[in-house]
C-alpha positions in Angstrom: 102.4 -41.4 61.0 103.0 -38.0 59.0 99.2 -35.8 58.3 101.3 -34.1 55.6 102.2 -38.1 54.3 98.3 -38.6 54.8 97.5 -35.6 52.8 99.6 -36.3 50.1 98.9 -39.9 49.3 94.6 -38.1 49.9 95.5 -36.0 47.3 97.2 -38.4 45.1 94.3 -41.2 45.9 91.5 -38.4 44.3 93.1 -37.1 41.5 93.7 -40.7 40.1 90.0 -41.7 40.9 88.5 -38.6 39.6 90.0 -38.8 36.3 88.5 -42.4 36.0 85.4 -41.4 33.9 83.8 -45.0 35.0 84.2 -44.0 38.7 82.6 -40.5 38.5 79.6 -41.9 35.9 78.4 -44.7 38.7 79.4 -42.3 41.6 77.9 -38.9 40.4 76.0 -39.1 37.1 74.1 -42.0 38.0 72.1 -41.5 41.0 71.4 -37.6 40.3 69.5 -38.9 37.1 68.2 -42.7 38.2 66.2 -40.8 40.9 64.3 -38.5 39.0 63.8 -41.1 36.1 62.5 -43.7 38.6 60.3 -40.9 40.7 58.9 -39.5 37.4 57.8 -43.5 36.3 56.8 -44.6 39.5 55.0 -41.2 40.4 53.1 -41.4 36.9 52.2 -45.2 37.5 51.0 -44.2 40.8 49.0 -41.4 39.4 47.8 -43.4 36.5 46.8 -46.2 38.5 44.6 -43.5 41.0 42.8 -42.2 38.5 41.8 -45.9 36.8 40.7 -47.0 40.7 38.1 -44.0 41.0 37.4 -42.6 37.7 36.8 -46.7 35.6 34.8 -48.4 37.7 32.6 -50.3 35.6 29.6 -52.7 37.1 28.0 -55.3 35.5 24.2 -57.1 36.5 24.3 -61.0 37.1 21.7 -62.3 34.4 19.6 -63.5 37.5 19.4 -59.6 37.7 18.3 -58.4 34.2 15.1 -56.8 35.2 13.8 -53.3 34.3 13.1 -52.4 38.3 16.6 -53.8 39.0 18.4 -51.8 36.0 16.1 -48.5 37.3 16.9 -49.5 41.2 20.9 -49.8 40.4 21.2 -46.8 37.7 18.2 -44.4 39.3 19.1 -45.2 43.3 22.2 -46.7 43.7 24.8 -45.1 41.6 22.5 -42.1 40.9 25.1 -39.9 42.7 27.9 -41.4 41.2 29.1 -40.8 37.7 32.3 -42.8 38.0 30.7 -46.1 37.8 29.4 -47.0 35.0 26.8 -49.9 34.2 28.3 -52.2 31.5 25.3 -54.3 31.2 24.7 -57.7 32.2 27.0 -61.2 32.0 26.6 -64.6 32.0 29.0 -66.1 34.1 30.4 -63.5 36.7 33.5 -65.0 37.9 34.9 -65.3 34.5 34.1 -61.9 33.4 35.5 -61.0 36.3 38.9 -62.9 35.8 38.4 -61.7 32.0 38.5 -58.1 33.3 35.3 -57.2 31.1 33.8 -55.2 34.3 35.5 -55.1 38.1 31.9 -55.8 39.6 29.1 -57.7 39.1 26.3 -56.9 41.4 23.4 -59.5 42.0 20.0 -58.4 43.6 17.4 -60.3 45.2 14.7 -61.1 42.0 12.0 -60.0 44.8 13.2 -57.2 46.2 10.8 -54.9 45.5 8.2 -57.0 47.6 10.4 -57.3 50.2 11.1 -53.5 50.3 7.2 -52.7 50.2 6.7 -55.2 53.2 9.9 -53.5 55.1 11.8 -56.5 55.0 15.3 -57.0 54.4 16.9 -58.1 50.8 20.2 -59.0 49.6 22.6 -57.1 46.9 25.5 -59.3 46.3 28.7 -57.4 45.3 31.3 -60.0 43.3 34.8 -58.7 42.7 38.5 -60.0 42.7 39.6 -59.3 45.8 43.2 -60.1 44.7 43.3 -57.7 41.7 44.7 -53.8 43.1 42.1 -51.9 40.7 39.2 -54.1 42.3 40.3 -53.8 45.7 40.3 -50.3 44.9 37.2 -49.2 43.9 35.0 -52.0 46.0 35.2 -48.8 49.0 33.6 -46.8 45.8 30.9 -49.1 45.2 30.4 -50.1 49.2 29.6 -46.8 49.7 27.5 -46.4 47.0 25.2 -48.8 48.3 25.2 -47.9 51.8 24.3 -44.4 51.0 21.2 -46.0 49.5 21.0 -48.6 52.9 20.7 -45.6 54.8 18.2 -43.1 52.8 15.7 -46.0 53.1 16.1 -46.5 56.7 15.8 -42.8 57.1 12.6 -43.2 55.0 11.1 -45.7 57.3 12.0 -44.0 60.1 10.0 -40.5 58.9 6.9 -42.6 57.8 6.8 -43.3 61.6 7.6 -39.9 63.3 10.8 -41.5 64.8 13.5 -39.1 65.6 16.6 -39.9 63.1 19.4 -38.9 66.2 18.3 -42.4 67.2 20.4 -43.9 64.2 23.8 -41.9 65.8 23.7 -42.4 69.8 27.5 -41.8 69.6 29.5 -39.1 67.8 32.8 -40.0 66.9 35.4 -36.8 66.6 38.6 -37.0 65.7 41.4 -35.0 66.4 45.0 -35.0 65.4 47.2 -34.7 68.5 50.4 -34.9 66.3 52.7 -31.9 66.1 51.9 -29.8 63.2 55.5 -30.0 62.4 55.2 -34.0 61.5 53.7 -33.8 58.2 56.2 -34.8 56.4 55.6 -37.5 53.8 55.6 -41.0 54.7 57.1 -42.0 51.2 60.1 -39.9 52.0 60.4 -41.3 55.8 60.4 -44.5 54.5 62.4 -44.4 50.6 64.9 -41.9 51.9 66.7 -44.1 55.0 66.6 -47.3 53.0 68.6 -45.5 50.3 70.8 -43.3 52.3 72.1 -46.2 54.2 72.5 -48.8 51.0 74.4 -46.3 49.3 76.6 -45.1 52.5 77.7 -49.0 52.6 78.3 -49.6 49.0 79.3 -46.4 47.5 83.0 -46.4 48.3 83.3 -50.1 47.1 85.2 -49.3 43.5 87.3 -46.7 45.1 87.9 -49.2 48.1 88.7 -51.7 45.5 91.0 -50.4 43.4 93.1 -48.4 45.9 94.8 -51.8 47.2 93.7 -55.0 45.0 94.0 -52.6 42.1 97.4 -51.2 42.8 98.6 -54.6 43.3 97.7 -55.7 39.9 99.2 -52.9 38.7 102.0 -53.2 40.8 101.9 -50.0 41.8 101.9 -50.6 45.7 105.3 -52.0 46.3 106.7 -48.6 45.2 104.3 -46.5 47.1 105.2 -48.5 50.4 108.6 -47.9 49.9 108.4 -43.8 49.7 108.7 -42.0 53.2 105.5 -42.1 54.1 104.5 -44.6 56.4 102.2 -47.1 56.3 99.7 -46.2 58.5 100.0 -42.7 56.7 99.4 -44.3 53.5 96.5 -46.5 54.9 94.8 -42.9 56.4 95.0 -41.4 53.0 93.1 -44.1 50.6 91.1 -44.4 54.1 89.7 -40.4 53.7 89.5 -40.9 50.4 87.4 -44.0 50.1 85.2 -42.1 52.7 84.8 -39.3 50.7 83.7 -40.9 47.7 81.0 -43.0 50.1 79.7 -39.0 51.1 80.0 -37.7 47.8 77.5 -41.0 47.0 75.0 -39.9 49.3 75.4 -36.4 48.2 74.5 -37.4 44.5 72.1 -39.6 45.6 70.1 -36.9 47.7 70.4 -34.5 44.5 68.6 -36.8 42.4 66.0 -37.2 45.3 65.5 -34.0 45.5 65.1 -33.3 41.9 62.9 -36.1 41.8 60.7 -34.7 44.4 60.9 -31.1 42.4 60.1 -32.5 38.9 57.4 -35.5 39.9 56.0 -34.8 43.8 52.9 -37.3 42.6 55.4 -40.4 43.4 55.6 -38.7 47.3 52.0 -38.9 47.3 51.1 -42.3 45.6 49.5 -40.7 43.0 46.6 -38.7 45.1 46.3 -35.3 45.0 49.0 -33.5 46.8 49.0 -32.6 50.9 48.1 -29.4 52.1 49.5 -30.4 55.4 52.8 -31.9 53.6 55.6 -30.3 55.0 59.2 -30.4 56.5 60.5 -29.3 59.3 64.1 -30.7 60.6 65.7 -29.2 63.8 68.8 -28.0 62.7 70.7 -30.2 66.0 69.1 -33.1 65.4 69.9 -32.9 61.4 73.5 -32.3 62.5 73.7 -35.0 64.7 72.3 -37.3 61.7 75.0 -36.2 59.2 77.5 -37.0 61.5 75.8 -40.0 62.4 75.9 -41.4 58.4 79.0 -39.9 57.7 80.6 -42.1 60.4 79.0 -45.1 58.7 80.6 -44.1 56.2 83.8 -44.3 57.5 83.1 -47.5 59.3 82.4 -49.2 55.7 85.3 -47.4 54.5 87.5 -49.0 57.1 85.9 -52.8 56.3 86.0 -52.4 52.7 89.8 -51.3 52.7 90.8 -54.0 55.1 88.4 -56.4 52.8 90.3 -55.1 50.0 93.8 -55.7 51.4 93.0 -59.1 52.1 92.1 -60.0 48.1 94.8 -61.1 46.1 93.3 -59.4 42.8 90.9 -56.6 41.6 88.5 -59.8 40.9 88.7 -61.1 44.0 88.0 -58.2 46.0 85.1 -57.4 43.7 83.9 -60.7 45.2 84.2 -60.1 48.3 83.0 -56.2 48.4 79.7 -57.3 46.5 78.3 -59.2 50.3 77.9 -55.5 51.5 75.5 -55.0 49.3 73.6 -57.5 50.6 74.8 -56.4 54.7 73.1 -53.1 53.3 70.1 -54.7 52.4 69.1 -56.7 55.1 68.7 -53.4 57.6 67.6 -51.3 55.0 64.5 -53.4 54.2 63.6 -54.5 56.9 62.7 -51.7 58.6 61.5 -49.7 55.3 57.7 -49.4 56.6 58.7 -48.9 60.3 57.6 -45.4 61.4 59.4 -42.9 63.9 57.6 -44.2 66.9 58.2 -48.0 66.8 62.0 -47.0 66.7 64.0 -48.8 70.1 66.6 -48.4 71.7 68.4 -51.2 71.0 68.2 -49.7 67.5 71.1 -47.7 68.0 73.9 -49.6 68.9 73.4 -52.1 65.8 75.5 -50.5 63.1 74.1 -49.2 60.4 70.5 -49.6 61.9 71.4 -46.5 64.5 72.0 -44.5 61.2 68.6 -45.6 59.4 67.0 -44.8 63.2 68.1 -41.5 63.9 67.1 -40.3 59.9 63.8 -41.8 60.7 63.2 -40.0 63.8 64.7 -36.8 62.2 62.4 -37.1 59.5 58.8 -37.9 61.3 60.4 -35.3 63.9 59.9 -37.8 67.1 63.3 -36.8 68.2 65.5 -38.3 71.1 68.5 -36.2 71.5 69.7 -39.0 74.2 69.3 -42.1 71.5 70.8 -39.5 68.8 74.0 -39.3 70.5 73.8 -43.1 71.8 74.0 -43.7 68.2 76.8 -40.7 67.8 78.9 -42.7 70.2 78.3 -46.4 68.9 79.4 -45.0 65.4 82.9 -43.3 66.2 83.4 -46.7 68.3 82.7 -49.2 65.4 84.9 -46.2 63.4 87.8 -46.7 65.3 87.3 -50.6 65.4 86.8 -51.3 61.6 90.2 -49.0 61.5 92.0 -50.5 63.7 91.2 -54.0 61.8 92.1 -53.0 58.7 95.5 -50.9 59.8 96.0 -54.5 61.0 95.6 -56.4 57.8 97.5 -53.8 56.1 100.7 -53.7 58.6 100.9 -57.7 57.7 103.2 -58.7 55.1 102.2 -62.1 54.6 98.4 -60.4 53.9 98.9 -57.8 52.0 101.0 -59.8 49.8 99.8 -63.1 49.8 99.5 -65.3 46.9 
């Protein structure tokens, strides 16, 4: 093996790939502007969707409730405080208007409330909504409150009219108190969107340079001559190995762009559409972020290895398209699964799974629960599944009857 044969066939490897305008368009284009285009519709769906939950919640009476003390007790009590519900009158059947999505509540109260109010007795208010409908679900905290707001300014009534201290309603005081570093607040959107896509992407980007540097040269018969030059073929594996690796980095690169930009041009996706964090920051220690790049750049070579060997094997461009498509799906498995898990529920076992040590150690990094010790665990597993997935496709590639087979 020859680094100045390596570097050679690198430099040869690039220049082809960059001056295919397909690969640079999917590698490079793409994600910088899919991100901001899918952070600026989801973030304006999230935001749109907010302000319909609290600012349209519209209330309808049962017609068991159409009486003028119930329309005063509902519009002059109840929702007196709250101009974001409105009263839309009274239906007929409330479970079809509800299905119908005339109103997202229909309240029924007891016909004889007021008697039972005078007499200090207890009445019912029935609150009927779609529990399986997001808007509904929504708001119901709006109107819950609503009406224990009123619950509680009679019982505080009562308890004046009878000279009873009102510290007897609260014989506990709950405090609460953030014990997490201030250095934490980082967005859980970001914890939980940036590892998935960091570690899809580090497994699938290099899959059209990975494809067309073997199956594709030997369509285009294009690898019998190469093999036959001075450079040996471990030298020539090591060059389209770098440079399927590179593409697979400069994947993530683009793809963290367009995140960024994203977050820069529409931070209401990062916060589902409420109003923005004071307390949303980011903090990343620079050791522990270096430790992480290394981390997912190894991945990346470790994909690169498989996807080269993987290519080797194929007979055809076609073929190894075929194959190289089930990492997408290797990709996905990890990357959903542990999408909603948060820096703390992270084991150890974690980091010795490939690619799961990668989507680990950016989780930790990122929530800033940081174990230097299951860092470089993961370091370590990563250079080892490196040399392995290298090892297996140098291999492949040093067999005649593989590389050529038919």
């Amino acid at each position: 093996m020859s680094f100045k044969h390596v570097w050679i066939v690198f430099k040869k490897e690039v220049k082809d790939i960059a001056r295919d305008k397909k690969t640079i368009l999917t590698n490079l284009l793409v994600p910088i502007i899919l991100m901001p285009l899918i952070f600026f519709i989801m973030g304006g769906s999230f935001k749109r969707l907010g302000e319909d939950i609290n600012e349209n919640v519209t209330v309808a009476l049962s017609s068991n409730s159409n009486t003028r003390e119930i329309i005063q007790l509902v519009q002059e009590k109840i929702f007196a405080d709250y101009p974001n519900i409105k009263l839309n009158g009274v239906v007929e059947d409330p479970i079809q208007a509800i299905r119908n999505n005339e109103v997202r509540f229909v309240i029924d109260v007891e016909e004889n409330f007021a008697e039972s109010l005078k007499q200090e007795l207890p009445y019912t208010i029935t609150i009927l909504f779609d529990h399986s409908d997001t808007k509904s679900s929504g708001s119901y905290e709006i109107i819950a409150q609503a009406v224990n707001k009123y619950r509680d300014s009679i019982i505080r009534q009562r308890l004046e009219s009878k000279n009873i201290d009102l510290s007897l309603l609260e014989p506990v005081k709950v405090v609460l108190n953030n014990a997490a570093d201030e250095k934490t607040g980082g967005n859980f959107m970001i914890m939980m969107m940036l590892p998935m896509l960091i570690s899809v992407l580090i497994a699938v980007a290099g899959i059209p340079a990975a494809t067309d540097l073997v199956a594709g040269e030997k369509e285009r018969a294009t690898l019998e001559p190469l093999l036959t030059t001075q450079a040996g073929r471990m030298s020539i594996l090591l060059g389209k190995y770098f440079t399927v690796t590179l593409f697979s980095i400069v994947g993530v690169i683009a793809q963290f762009i367009g995140v960024l930009i994203g977050f820069a041009t529409s931070p209401d996706f990062l916060n589902m559409g409420g109003e923005a964090s004071s307390q949303m920051s980011f903090y990343f220690p620079p050791l522990a972020m270096f430790l992480v790049i290394l981390i997912t750049i190894s991945m990346g070579m470790v994909f690169a290895g498989l996807q080269l060997a993987v290519s080797t094997y194929a007979k055809s461009f076609k073929e190894a398209q075929t194959y190289l498509s089930f990492f997408i799906l290797i990709a996905m498995v990890p990357a959903y699964a542990t999408m909603m898990l948060q820096p703390s529920d992270i084991e150890l076992y974690m980091f010795f799974v490939p690619l799961l040590n990668a989507i680990a150690s950016l989780k930790m990094v990122l929530g800033n629960v940081i174990n230097y010790t299951y860092l470089e665990i993961a370091l370590a597993t990563s250079f080892i599944y490196v040399a392995i997935s290298l090892l297996f496709a140098a291999s492949l590639f040093k067999k005649e009857k593989v590389l050529f087979r038919s």
